[in-house]
TORBA-900947 format. One record per atom (N, C-alpha, C): residue in one letter; residue number from 0; x, y, z. Coordinates in steps of 0.02 Angstrom, whole numbers, plus 32768, in hexadecimal, padded with zeros to 4 digits. Example, Ala and Ser with C-alpha at 12.3 -4.5 7.8 and 13.67 -1.06 7.14 Angstrom:
{r 'A', 0, {8294, 7EE4, 8186}}
{r 'A', 0, {8267, 7F1F, 8186}}
{r 'A', 0, {8294, 7F5B, 8186}}
{r 'S', 1, {8282, 7F90, 8162}}
{r 'S', 1, {82AC, 7FCB, 8165}}
{r 'S', 1, {8285, 8002, 818A}}
END
This chain:
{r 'X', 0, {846C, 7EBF, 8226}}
{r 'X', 0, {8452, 7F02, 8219}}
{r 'X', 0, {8443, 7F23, 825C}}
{r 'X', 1, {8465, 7F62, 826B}}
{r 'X', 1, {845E, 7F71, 82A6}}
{r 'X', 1, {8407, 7F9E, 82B2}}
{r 'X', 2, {83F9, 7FC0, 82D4}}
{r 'X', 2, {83C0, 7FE8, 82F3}}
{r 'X', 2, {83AD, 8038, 82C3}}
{r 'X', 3, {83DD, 804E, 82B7}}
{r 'X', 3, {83EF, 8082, 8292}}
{r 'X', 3, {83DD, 8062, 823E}}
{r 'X', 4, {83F9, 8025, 821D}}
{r 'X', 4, {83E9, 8010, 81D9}}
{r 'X', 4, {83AB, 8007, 81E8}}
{r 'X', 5, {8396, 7FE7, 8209}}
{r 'X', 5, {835A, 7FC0, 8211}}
{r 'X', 5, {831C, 7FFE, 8214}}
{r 'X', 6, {8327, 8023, 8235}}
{r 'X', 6, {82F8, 8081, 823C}}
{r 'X', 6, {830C, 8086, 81E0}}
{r 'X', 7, {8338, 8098, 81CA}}
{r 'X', 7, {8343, 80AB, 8173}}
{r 'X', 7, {8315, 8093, 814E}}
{r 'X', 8, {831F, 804B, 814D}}
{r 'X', 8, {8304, 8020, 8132}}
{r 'X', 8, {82B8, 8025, 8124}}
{r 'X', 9, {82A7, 8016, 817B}}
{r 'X', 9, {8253, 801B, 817B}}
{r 'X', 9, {8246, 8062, 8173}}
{r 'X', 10, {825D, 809E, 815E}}
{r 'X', 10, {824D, 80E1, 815F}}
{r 'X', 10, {8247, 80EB, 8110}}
{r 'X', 11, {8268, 80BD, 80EE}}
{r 'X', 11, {8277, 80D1, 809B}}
{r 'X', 11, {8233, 80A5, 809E}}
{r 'X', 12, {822D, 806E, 809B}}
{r 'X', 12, {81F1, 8039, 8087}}
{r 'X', 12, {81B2, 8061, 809D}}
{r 'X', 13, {81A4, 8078, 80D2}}
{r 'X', 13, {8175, 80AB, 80F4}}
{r 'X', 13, {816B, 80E9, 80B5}}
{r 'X', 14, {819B, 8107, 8091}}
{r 'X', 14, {818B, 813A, 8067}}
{r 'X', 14, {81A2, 813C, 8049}}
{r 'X', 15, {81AB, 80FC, 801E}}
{r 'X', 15, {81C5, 80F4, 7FC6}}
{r 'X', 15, {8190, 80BE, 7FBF}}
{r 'X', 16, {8170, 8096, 7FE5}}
{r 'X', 16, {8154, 8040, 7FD0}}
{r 'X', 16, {8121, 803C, 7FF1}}
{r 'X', 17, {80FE, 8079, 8011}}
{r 'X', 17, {80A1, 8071, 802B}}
{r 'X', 17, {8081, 8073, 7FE3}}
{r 'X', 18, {8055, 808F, 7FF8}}
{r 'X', 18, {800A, 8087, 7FEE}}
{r 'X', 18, {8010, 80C9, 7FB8}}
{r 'X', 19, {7FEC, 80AE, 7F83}}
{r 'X', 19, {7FDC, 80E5, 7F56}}
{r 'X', 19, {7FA0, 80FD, 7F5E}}
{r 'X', 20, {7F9B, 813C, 7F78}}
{r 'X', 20, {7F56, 815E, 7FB5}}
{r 'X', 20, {7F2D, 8176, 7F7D}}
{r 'X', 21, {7F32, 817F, 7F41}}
{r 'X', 21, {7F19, 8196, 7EFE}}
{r 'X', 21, {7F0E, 8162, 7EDA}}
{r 'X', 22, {7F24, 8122, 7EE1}}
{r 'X', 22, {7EF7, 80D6, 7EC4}}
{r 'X', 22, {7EC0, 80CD, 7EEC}}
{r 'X', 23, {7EBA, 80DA, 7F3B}}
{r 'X', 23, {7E99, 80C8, 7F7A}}
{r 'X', 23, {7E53, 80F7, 7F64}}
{r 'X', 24, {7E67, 812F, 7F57}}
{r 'X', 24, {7E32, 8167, 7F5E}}
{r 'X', 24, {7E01, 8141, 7F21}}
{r 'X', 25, {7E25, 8145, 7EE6}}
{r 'X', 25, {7E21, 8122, 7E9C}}
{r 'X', 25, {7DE7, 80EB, 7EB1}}
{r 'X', 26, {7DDA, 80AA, 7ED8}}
{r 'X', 26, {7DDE, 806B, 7EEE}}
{r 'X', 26, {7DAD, 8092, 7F06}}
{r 'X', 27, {7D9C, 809B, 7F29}}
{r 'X', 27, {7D71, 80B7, 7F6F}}
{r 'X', 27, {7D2A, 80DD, 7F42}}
{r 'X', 28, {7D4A, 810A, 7F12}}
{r 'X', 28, {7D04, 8119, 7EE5}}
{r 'X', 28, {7D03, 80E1, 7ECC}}
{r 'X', 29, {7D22, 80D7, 7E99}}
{r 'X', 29, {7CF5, 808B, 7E80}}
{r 'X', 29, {7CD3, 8058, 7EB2}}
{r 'X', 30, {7CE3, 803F, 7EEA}}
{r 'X', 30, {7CC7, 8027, 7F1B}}
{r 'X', 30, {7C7A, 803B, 7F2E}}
{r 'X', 31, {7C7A, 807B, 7F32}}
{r 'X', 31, {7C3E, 80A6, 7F48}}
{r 'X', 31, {7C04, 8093, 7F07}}
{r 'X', 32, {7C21, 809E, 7EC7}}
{r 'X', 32, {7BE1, 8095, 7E8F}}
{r 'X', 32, {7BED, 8041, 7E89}}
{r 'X', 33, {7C1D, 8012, 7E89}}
{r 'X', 33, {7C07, 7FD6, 7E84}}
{r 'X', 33, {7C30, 7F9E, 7EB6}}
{r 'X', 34, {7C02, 7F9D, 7F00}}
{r 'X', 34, {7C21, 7F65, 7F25}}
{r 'X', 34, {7C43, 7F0F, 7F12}}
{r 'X', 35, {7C36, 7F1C, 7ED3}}
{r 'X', 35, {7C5C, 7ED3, 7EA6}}
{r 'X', 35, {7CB2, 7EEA, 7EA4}}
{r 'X', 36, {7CB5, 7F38, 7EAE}}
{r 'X', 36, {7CFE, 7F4D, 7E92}}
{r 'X', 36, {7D3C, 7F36, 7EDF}}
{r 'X', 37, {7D0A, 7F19, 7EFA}}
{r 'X', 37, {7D4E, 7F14, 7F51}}
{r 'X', 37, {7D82, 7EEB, 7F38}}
{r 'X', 38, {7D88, 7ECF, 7F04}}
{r 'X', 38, {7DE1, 7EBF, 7F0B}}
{r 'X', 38, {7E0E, 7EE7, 7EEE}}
{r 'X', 39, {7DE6, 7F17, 7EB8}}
{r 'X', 39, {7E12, 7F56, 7EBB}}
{r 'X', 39, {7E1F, 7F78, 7EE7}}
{r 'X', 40, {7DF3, 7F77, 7F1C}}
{r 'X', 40, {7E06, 7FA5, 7F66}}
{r 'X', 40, {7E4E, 7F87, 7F89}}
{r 'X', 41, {7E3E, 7F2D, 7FA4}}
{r 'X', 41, {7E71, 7F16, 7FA7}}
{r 'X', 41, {7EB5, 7F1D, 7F8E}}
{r 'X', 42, {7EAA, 7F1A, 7F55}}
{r 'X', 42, {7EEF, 7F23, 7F35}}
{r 'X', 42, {7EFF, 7F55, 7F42}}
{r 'X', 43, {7EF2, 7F9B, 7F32}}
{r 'X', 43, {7EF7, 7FD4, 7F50}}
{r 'X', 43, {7F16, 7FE8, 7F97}}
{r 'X', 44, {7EFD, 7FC3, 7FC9}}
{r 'X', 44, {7F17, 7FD0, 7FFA}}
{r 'X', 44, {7F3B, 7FAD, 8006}}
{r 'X', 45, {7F65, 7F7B, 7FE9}}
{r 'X', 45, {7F9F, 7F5B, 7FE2}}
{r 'X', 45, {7FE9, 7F74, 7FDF}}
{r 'X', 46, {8003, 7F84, 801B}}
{r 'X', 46, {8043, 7FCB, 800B}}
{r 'X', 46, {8077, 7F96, 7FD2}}
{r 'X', 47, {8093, 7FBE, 7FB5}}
{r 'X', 47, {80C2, 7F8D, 7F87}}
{r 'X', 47, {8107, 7F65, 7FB7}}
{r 'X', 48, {8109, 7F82, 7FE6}}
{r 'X', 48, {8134, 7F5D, 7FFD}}
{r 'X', 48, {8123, 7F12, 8012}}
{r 'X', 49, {80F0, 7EEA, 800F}}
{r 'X', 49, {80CD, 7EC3, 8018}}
{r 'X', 49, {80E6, 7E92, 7FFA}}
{r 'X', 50, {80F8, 7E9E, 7FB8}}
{r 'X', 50, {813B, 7E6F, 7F8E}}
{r 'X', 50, {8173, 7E55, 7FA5}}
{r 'X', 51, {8173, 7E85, 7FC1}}
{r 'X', 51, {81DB, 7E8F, 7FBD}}
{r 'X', 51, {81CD, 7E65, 8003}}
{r 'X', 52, {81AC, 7E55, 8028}}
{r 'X', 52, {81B3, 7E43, 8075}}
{r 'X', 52, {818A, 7DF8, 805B}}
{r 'X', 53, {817D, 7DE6, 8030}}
{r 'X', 53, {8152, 7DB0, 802A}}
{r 'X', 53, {8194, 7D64, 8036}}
END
């Protein structure tokens, strides 16, 4: 895979397979009213590409 796929590649995963910034926000209030909720935060800030590279 040359330099050019490799830029594609990590450019699609970058903005098809981050972070859903509206689960995060989501996560982050619940966090605020109950500090028991941090692995929903975690998960949250888990970009989905996190899979696919596992």
């Amino acid at each position: 895979m040359g330099a050019n796929e490799r830029s594609e590649v990590i450019s699609f995963l970058s903005k098809d397979y981050a972070v859903d910034h509206e689960k995060i926000k989501n996560a982050i209030t619940k966090y605020e009213k109950n500090q028991q909720a941090f692995p929903d935060l975690t998960i949250a800030t888990k970009p989905h590409y996190y899979d696919l590279l596992k």
